[in-house]
N, C-alpha and C positions, 0 to 999 in steps of 0.2 A: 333437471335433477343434479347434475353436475355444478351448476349456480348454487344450488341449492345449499348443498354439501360446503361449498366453496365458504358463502357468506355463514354458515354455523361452526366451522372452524377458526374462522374470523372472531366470531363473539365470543371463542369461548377463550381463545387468546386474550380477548379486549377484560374478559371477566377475570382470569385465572391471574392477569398481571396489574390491576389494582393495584394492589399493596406497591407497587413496583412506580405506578405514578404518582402516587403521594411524596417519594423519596424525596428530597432538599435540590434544590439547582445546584450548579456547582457554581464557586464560583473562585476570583482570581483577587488573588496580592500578595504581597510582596514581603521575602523574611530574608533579612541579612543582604540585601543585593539579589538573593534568587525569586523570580517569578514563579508563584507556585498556583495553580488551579484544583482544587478540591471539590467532591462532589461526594459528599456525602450519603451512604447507603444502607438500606438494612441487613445485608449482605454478609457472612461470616470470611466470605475471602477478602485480601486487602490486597490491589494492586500500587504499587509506586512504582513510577514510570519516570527516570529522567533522562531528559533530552540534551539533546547537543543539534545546534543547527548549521547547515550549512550541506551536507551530505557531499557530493561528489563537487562542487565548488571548493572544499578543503585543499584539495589538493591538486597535482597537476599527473596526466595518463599514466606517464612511468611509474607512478606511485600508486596505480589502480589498486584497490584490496585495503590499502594500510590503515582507512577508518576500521575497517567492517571486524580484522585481524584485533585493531587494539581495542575495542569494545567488547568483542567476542572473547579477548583474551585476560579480560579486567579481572573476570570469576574465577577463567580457569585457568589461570598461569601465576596463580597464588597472591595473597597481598601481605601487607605489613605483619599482620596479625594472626594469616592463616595460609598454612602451605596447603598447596592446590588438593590435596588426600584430605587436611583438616577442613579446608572448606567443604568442600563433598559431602566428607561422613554427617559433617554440622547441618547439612542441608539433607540429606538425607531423613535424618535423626526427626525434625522436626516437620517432611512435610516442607521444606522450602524450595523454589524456583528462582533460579538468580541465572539472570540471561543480558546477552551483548549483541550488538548486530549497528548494522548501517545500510541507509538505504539509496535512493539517488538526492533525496530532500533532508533527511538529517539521523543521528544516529541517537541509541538509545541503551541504555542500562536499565532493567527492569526487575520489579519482586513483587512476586505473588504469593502468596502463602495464609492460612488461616486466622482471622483475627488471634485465636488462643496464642499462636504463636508469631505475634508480630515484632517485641521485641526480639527475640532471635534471628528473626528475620531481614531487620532492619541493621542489626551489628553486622551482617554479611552483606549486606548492598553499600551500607557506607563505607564501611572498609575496602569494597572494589571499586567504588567512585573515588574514594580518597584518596587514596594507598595501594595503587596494585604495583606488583614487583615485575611481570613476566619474567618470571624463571628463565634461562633461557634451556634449560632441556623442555622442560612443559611447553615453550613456545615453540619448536620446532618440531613438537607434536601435533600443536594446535594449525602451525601451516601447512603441514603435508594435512594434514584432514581436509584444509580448506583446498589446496590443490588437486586433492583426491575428487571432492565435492563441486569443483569447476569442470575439472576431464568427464564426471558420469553429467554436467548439466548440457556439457556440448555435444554432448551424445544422445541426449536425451532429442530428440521433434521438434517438443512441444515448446521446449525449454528452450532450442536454441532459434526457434522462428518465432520467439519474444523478445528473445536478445537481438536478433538481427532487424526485427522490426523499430525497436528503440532507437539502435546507432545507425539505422538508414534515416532515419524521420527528423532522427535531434544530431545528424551530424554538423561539425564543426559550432556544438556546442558542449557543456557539461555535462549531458546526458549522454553523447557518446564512448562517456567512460562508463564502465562494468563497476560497481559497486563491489562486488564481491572478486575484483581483479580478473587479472587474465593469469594464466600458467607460469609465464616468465617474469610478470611485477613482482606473481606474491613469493615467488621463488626468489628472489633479492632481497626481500624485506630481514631485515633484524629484529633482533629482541629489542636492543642499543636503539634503533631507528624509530620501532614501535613506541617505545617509553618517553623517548623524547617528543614525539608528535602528540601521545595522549598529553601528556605533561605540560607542553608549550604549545600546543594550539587548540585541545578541547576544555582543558582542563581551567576554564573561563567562567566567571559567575553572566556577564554580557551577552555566552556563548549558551547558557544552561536555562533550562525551566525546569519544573517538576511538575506533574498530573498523579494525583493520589484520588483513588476512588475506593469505597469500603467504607467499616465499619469503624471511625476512629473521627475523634474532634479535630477541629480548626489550632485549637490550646496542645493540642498533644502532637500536630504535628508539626505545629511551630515549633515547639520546643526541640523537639528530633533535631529538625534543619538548622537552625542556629548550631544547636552543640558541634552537630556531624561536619556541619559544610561551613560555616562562619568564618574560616580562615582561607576560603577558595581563595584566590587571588580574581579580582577587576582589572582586564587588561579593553583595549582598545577593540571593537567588532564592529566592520560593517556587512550587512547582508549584501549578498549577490543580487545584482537588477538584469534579472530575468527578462529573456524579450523571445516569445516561444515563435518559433517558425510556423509562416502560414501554408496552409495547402490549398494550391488552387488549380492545382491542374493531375493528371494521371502521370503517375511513374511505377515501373517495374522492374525490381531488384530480385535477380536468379542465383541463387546457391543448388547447384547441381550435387545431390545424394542419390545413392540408391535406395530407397526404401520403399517397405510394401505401398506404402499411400505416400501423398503429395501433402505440406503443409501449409497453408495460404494465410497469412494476417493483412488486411488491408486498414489501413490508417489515416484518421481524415478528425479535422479541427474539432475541439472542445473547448469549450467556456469555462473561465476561473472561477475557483469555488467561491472564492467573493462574489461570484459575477450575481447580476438579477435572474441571470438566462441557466442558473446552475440546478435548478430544480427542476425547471420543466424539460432540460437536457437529459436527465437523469432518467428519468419515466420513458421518452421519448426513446433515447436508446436501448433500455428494454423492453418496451413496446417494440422497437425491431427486432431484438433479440431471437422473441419469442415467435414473431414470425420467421423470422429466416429457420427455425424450428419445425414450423408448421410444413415450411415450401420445401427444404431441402430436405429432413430426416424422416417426416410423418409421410409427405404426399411421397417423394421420390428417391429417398431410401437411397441418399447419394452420397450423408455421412453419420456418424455416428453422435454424435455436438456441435451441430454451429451454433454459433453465439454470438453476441455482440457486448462488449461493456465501456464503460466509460473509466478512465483513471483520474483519479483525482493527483496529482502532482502539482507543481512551482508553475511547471511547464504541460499541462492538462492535454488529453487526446482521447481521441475514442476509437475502437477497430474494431473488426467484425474477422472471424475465425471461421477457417473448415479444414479439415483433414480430408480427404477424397482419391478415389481412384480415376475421379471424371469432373479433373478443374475446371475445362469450360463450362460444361453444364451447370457447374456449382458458381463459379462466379456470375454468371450471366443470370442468376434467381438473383444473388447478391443485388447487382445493379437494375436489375429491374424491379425488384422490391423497394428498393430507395428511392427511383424514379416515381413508381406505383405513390407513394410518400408522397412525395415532391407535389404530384398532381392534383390526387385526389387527399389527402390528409388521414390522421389517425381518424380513427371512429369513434365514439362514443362508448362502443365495446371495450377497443383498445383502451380506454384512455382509464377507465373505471377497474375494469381487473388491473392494471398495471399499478395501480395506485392503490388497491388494492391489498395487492402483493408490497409492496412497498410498505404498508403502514404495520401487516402481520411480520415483517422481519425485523422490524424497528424494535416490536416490541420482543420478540426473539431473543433481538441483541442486550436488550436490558437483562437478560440473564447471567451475562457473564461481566465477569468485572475487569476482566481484562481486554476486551471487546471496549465497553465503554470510554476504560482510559484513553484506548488505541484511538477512539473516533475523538475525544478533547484532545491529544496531542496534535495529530495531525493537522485537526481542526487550527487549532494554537501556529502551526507550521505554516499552512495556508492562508493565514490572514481574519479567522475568523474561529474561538473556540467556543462560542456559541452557535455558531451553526448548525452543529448537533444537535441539539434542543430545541433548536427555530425547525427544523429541515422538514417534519413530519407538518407543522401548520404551515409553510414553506409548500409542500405538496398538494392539500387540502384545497388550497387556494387558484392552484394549476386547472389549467381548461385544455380543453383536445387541440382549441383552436392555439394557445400559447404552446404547446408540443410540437404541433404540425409548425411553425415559425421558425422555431429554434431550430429544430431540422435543415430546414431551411436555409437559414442562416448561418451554421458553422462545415456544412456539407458542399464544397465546392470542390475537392478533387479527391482522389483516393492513392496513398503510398502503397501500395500494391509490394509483397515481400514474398517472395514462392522458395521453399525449400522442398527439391524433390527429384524427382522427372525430367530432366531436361527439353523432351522430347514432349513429354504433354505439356511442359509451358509454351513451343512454341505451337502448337498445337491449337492453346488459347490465348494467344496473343491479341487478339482482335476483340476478347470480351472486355481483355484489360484496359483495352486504350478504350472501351465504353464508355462517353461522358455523362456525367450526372447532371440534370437539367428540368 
């Protein structure tokens, strides 16, 4: 009965979003020097999306934050045309979203807003990509917020047994730097410092793309980018050559906290989104997912969410999570479910819901327009911005047997990261050092 129910929400997904696959491909070229990917939609929101690549390869640890700071601060620490209250009210007034952020692969200035009102929308994204001033009172608003927003993430569990699972796994590389800074970078940084970095090291046509999804022609947003951006300046950019660290053996990294539960991320090899092996990796780790699910939360009620997922990044990985008051027990389902894997393979079960589920969220995600842009930029990021559009006949294609292989293949040790208990880490000491085989 539950199959049942399953496959008729499925079809009516498949049904309700028709209209939604007719839509136009996107696709990519070139206006003034900037690379631009469009994707045309029936859609009344319009998102524009520009990128800046490079992320935490920009710059070097001491200067951790200062992407995230000058992108975040593009909108709100006023531009040439609009003091930071005039932009606000402007964007208010209309119904507009104009956003900044960086991430560890590249950073972004974004607008979302209503086809009715896209030219107003668009005078405020261009003017923050063009032209921004940071104030410097408005900027040392926008940093104590960001500082404020780093003190409640390392406080936070969940937040900071992500953080510490990244700069254990990618140390002594670019990924050991925080994107979003640590306490005493972003407490350095200037206004002065912020402007001249946006200015003379993002502010590149070499360094920029754009992803426009929504309701607007090929003619109408060529014309936008030429006027807005046609005088960026082409300076010299080479991308970072990425060489991701392998895992092949078990390691366990303890941060002693007192908290009600223990937080456990264990970290272990993933395939490049370029890769052959990036579809059937994908499935495959939620097909574990949903058992470590089954094992830990349903049968033994040991946590509240284990999970598993894969990240897509430069430098790719996949980890499986639990919160628990009883870490041996919990990682030892962990390891013996992988093994379980290893031996005997996904199912046919497995392999069908999971792919399943996968095809009903794709089409999910074609409802939002700023979702879409997110998955062509990234795409664009990673080496391939059709991938998105390939990924679902990419799936289709996928067998239990290619699932079970991949597995296989990128699963040879586990970074093992515990914030919690001291005393119940060593406690399970001995599930940690459990070899996968």
């Amino acid at each position: 009965m539950k199959n049942y129910i399953f496959f008729i929400l499925v079809f009516c997904f498949l049904i309700s979003f028709q209209p939604l696959a007719a839509q136009s491909k996107a696709q990519k070229f070139t206006v003034d020097g900037i690379e631009v990917i469009l994707k045309p939609t029936v859609k009344d929101i319009i998102n524009v999306s520009v990128y800046y690549r490079g992320g935490v390869t920009n710059y070097d640890a001491e200067k951790a934050g200062i992407e995230n700071l000058a992108l975040a601060g593009a909108p709100e620490c006023g531009t040439k045309l609009f003091s930071k209250d005039a932009f606000k009210d402007r964007a208010d007034q209309y119904g507009v979203n104009v956003y900044g952020a960086s991430t560890y692969d590249y950073g972004v200035i974004g607008l979302n807003c209503i086809s009715k009102y896209f030219n107003e929308g668009w005078s405020l994204l261009a003017d923050a990509v063009k032209s921004p001033v940071y104030n410097e009172k408005d900027f040392d608003l926008l940093k104590q917020k960001a500082i404020s927003g780093i003190k409640n993430s390392d406080g936070d569990p969940d937040s900071k047994i992500t953080k510490m699972a990244v700069a254990n796994t990618f140390k002594n590389t670019p990924y050991a730097i925080d994107p979003t800074g640590e306490v005493n970078t972003v407490n350095t940084l200037s206004s002065t410092e912020i402007k001249d970095y946006y200015y003379n090291t993002l502010l590149n046509k070499n360094r920029m793309f754009i992803v426009v999804v929504g309701k607007i022609s090929k003619e109408d947003i060529t014309s936008k980018i030429k006027k807005a951006f046609g005088d960026i300046p082409s300076k010299a950019y080479a991308p970072f050559a990425y060489h991701t660290p392998e895992i092949t053996s078990n390691s366990l990294n303890i941060e002693p906290r007192k908290l009600a539960t223990n937080y456990i991320i264990g970290v272990v090899n993933a395939p490049l989104y370029t890769s052959a092996d990036f579809a059937a990796n994908s499935l495959a780790v939620s097909a574990f997912s949903e058992n470590l699910f089954t094992e830990i939360r349903t049968k033994k009620n040991l946590s509240y969410a284990p999970y598993a997922i894969s990240i897509r990044q430069q430098m790719p990985y996949s980890y499986m999570y639990v919160s628990t008051t009883d870490p041996k027990a919990s990682v030892e389902i962990m390891v013996n479910e992988i093994n379980r894997i290893l031996t005997k393979g996904f199912s046919e079960k497995e392999f069908i819901d999971t792919r399943n589920l996968y095809i009903t969220s794709n089409y999910m995600k074609e409802e939002s327009t700023d979702r879409m842009a997110a998955a062509l930029g990234k795409g664009e990021i990673l080496g391939n911005w059709k991938m998105d559009e390939e990924f679902i006949g990419k799936i289709q294609k996928t067998t239990p047997a290619d699932m079970t292989n991949v597995f296989k293949k990128y699963i040879k040790g586990i970074n093992w990261n515990y914030l919690g208990d001291e005393k119940a880490a060593d406690v399970a000491k001995d599930v940690f050092e459990l070899k996968v085989e």
